[in-house]
N, C-alpha and C positions, 0 to 999 in steps of 0.2 A: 711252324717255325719258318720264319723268310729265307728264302735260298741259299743270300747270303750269311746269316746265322749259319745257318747247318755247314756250308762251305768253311766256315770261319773255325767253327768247334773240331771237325774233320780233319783239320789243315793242322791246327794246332794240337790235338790230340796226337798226332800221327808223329808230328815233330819231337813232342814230350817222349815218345815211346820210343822213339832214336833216340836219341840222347841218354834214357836209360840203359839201351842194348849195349852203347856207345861209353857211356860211366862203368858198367859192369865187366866191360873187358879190359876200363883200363887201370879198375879198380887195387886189382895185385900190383899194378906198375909202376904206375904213379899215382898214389889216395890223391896229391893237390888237385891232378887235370883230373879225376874222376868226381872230386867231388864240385870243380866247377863246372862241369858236365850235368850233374846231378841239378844244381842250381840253375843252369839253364832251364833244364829239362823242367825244373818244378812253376818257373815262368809260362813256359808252352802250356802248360797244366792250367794254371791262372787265367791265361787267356781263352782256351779251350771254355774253361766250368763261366767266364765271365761271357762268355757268346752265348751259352746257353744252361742258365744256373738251374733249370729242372732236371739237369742227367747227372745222374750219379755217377758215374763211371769217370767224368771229368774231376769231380768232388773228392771223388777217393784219391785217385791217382793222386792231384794235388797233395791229401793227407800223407802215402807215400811217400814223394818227394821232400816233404817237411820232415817228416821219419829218417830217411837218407841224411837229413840235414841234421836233425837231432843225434843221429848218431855219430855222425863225425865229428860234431861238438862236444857230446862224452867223451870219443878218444881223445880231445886235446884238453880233457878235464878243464874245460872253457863252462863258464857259471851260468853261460845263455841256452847250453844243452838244457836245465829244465825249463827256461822257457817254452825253446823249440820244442820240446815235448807234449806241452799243454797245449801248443798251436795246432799240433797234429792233432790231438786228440779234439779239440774243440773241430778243426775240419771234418774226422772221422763221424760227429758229431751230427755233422751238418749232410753227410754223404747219408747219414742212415737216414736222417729225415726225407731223403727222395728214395728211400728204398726199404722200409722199415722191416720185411722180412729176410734182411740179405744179415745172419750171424756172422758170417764171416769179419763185415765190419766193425758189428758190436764186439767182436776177440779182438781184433784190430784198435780201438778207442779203448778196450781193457787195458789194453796193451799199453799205449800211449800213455794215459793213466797213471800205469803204475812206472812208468821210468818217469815220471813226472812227479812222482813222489806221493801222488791225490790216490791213498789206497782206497778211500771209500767210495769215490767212484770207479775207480781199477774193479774193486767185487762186483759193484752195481753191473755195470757193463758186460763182467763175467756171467753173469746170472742172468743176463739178456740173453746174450751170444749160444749160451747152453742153451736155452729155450729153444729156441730158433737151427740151432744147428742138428741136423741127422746125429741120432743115439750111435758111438762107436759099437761096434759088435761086441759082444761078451768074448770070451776067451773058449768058452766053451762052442760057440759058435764058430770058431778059429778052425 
């Protein structure tokens, strides 16, 4: 990757992840400024995964930030929260494809999924994410 690339993903990944520390404090305070916080932050994201579309970590985050955004649209019982929801998930989507053993995202696109109303791929996704994801300990093992 060209200097500048990497410089560019860096810069703006760094920024998205202020802006999340920065939404989450001021989340109890004021939801309006945190959630325009939030929609910055999901730009820095955008920009980040568009300087360098093979890393996944730029790919997620972005799904994230649409997540943040889907859910503030369910609190205002606003009809574009399922859209927003399917956005995430189709990102979530695209995040697993530069990283297909990471379950955590596959839970994540379950996730999205299922606030989006789409349960048949809400299961599908679930049943990825279990595969992939460390067996929890038995109780007996506890």
């Amino acid at each position: 990757m060209p200097q500048d690339s990497n410089t560019d993903y860096q810069n703006h990944l760094q920024a998205g992840n202020a802006l999340v520390t920065q939404a989450q404090k001021q989340a109890t305070e004021d939801f309006s400024a945190a959630r325009s916080l939030w929609q910055a932050a999901g730009k820095e994201f955008y920009l980040a995964h568009k300087a360098d579309m093979n890393e996944p970590e730029a790919a997620f985050r972005l799904a994230q930030a649409w997540m943040a955004e889907a859910h503030a649209l369910q609190k205002e019982e606003n009809n574009n929260a399922l859209v927003m929801w399917a956005n995430a998930a189709a990102q979530c989507e695209l995040a697993f494809d530069l990283e297909p053993e990471n379950g955590r995202i596959a839970m994540t696109a379950a996730s999205c999924h299922y606030f989006a109303g789409q349960m048949d791929a809400a299961k599908a996704w679930q049943l990825i994410g279990k595969q992939l994801l460390p067996p929890e300990p038995s109780e007996e093992q506890a």
